[in-house]
N, C-alpha and C positions, 0 to 999 in steps of 0.2 A: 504494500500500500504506500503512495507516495505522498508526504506531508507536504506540503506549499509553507512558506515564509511568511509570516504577515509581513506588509506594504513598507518599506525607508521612505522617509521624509528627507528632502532638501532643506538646507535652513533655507528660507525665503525672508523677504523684508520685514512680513508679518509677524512671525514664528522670531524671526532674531529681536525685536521692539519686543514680545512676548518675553519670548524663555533668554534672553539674554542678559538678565537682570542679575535674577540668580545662575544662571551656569548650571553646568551639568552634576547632577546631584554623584553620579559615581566617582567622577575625577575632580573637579572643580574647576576647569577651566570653561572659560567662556563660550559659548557658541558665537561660531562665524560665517558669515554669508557664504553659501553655496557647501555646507558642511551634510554630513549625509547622517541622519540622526535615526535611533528607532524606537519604537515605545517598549518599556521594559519596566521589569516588574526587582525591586531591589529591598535596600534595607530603609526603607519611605512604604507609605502609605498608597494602594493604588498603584497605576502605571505612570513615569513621564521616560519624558523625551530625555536620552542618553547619545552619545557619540557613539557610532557602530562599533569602532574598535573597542572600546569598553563593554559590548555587549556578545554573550555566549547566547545561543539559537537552542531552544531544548525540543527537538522534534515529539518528545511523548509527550509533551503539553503543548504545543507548536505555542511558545512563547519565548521571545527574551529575556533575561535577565543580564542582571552587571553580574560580570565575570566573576567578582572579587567575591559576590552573594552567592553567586552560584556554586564556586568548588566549596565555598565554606558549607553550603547547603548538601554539597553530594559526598562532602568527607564528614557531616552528622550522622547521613542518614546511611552509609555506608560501610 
């Protein structure tokens, strides 16, 4: 059976005025125009928007997580 990805976001003008205030809740750095971000689920509340390279793809839940949440999540429960 083959899983699909949910959808990356471009930072846009919108999306950077938005989520550019606070930055990216796994790393801290800022988002910047034309950046490739995804929704992901971390140590916060709910999903936001993370930088893809901070994000692991878990095809059994077809969700993102921040990386850093995730091996901590699969060396708990492992």
């Amino acid at each position: 059976m083959e899983t699909h990805r949910k959808p990356k976001t471009l930072i846009d003008l919108e999306k950077l005025n938005t989520l550019g205030v606070e930055g990216c809740p796994a790393c801290g750095r800022k988002f910047e125009f034309g950046e490739v971000v995804v929704s992901a689920c971390g140590n916060w509340e709910g999903q936001k928007y993370i930088h893809e390279d901070e994000a692991t793809f878990d095809q059994e839940t077809n969700t993102y997580y921040d990386r850093r949440y995730y091996e901590a999540m699969k060396e708990s429960s492992g």
